[in-house]
N, C-alpha and C positions, 0 to 999 in steps of 0.2 A: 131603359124604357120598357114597362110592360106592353105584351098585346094577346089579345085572345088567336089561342091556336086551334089543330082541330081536339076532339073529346074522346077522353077513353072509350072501353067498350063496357066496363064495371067500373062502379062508386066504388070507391076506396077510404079507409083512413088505416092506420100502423101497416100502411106499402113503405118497402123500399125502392130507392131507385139507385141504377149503378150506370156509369156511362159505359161501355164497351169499347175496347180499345184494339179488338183483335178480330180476325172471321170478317164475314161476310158483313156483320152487321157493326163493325167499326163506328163508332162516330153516334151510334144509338142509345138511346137510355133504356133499359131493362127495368122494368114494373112489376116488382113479385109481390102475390100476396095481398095482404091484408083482408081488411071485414068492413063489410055494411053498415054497420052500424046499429042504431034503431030502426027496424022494432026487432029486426031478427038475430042481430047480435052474429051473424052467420061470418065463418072468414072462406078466403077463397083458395081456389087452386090455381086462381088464373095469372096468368103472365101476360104481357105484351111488351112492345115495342114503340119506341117515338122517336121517330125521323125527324132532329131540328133542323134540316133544309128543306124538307116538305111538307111538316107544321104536323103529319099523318100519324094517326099509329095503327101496329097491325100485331094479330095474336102472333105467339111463341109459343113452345110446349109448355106444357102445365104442370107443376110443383105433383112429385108423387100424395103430398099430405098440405093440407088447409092449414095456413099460419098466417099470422097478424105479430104484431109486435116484435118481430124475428130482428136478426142482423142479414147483413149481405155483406161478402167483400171481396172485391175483384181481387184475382190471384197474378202472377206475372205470366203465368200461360194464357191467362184470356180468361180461364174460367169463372166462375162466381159459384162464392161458398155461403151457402144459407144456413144459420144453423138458428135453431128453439122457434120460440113464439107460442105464442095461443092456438090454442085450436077451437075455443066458443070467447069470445070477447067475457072479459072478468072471470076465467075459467081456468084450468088447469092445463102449465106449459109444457110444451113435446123437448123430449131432449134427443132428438132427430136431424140429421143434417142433410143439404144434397148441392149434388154438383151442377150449373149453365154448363154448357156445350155450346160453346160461341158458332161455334160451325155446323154441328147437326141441328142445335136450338131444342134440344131435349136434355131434361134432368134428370140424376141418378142418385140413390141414395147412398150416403157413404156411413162407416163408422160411425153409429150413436156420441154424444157425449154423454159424459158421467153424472151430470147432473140435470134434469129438465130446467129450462131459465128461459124468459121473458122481458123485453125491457132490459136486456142487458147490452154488451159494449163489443164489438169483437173489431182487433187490431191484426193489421198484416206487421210485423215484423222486420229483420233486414236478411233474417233468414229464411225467410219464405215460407214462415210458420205463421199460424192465426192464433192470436192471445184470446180466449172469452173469458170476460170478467161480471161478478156480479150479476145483478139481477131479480126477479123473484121465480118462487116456485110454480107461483101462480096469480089469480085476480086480486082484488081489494081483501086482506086480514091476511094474505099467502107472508112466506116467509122472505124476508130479506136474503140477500146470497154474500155471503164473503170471500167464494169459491173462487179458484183462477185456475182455468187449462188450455192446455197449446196443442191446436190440431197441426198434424203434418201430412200436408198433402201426396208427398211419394207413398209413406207408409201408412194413410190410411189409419192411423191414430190418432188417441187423445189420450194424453199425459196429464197429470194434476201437477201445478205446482204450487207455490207459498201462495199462500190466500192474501187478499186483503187488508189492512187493517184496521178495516172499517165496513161494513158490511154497504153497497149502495144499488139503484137503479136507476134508469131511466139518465146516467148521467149523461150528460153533450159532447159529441164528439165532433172536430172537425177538421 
């Protein structure tokens, strides 16, 4: 059964949300990101937090870089890894990443990847590496991505491996 809870602090669309499973903030959903929409096409830096035992949400630090369409994905230390997205809605992707701090509740930039993408797919692994697959370069006529690379969080890299064999975006993950 649905019910109304309380309301963010910013309109959102292409936000992620990640539950948090470590720190302080345990049991919380994390809200990174995304854009306004019309008329301003604007995306955010903002972050927050949603208490589902007390319906509340409260800010968190804020994304070094404005992204929409991005990935998130909680790591086995607690962390949350952001990487790409938009920086103006239908505009041109960052290939930028950054790390949650479940316990300070501030983010860091880590390692670029090698290719800017949007609308693409990013998998945790059994090795504790993140897969990003596909994607686009950028907004509406941008290129399709066939690309695939595996971030690794001790070291702070991104590896290319076999692409694709199909170029896609926007696919479902669940």
């Amino acid at each position: 059964m649905w019910s109304a809870t309380g309301t963010m602090a910013e309109v959102r669309a292409g936000h992620t949300a990640t539950l948090l499973t470590q720190g302080p903030n345990a049991g919380k959903v994390l809200v990174v990101g995304g854009s306004e929409r019309y008329p301003s096409n604007a995306t955010t830096t903002g972050c927050e937090l949603y208490d589902p035992s007390t319906g509340m949400w409260s800010a968190t630090g804020s994304l070094n870089v404005s992204r929409s369409v991005h990935t998130a994905t909680l790591l086995p230390s607690g962390h949350v890894l952001v990487t790409g997205g938009q920086y103006v809605v239908g505009g041109q992707n960052r290939d930028s990443a950054e790390l949650y701090d479940p316990v300070t509740g501030t983010w860091s930039l880590v390692a670029p990847m090698s290719t800017p993408r949007g609308w693409h797919r990013a998998t945790l692994l059994l090795s504790q590496k993140v897969l990003v697959a596909g994607g686009r370069t950028g907004g509406g006529g941008s290129t399709v991505l066939q690309t695939v690379e595996v971030y690794d969080p001790k070291a702070d890299t991104w590896t290319p491996v076999a692409c694709l064999s199909t170029e896609r975006f926007s696919a479902r993950q669940n």
